[in-house]
N, C-alpha and C positions, 0 to 999 in steps of 0.2 A: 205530653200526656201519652200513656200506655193502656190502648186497649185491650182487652181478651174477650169474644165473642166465644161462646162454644153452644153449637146446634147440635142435637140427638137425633140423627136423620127417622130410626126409627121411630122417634116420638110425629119427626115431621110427616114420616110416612102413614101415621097413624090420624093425626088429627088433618090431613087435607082429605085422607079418605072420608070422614066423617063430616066434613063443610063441601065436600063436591068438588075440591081444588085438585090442581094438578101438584103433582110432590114440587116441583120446581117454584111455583111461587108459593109456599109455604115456606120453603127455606128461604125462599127472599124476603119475605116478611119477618122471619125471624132474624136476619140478618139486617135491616133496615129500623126494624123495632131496636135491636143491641145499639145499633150507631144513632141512636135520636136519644136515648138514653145515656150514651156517653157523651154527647152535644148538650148533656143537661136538661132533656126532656122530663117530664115526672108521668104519671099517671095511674096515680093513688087514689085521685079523688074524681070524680067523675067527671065534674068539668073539664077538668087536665086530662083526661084517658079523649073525652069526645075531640080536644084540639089534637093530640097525638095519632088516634086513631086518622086523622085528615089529612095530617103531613103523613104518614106512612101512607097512604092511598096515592098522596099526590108525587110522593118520593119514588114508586113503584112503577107508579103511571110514566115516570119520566126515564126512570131506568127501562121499563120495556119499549122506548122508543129503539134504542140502543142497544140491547141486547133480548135474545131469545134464551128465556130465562130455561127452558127445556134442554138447551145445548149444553148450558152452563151446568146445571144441576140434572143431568139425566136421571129418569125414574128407573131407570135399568141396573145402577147402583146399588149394591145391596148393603145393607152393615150388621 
């Protein structure tokens, strides 16, 4: 399987300002959301968006054990 993920920083710069997030976990949400998606996730329908919504939390939760999502993605970045 061939994935293609493409994130709009500025859109991500735009809607973490607007939910209080830092631009770095925005784009890892966005980036976590594309890979649950290509793993066959759906969420179309509500019920499927609330279990998707879970696994992206819990997929985030486990990546920032791991990494400082700040380092990864600096808000200093411009595009």
């Amino acid at each position: 399987m061939e994935v293609e993920i493409i994130v709009c920083p500025s859109v991500a710069r735009r809607e973490a300002a607007k939910r209080g997030l830092p631009y770095s976990r925005e784009v890892i949400l966005y980036l976590v959301h594309g890979l649950l998606h290509a793993a066959g996730e759906d969420d179309l329908k509500p019920d499927l968006k609330r279990i998707m919504r879970r696994r992206e939390l819990k997929t985030i939760n486990e990546l920032a054990k791991c990494f400082d999502f700040a380092k990864v993605f600096p808000d200093a970045v411009r595009s």
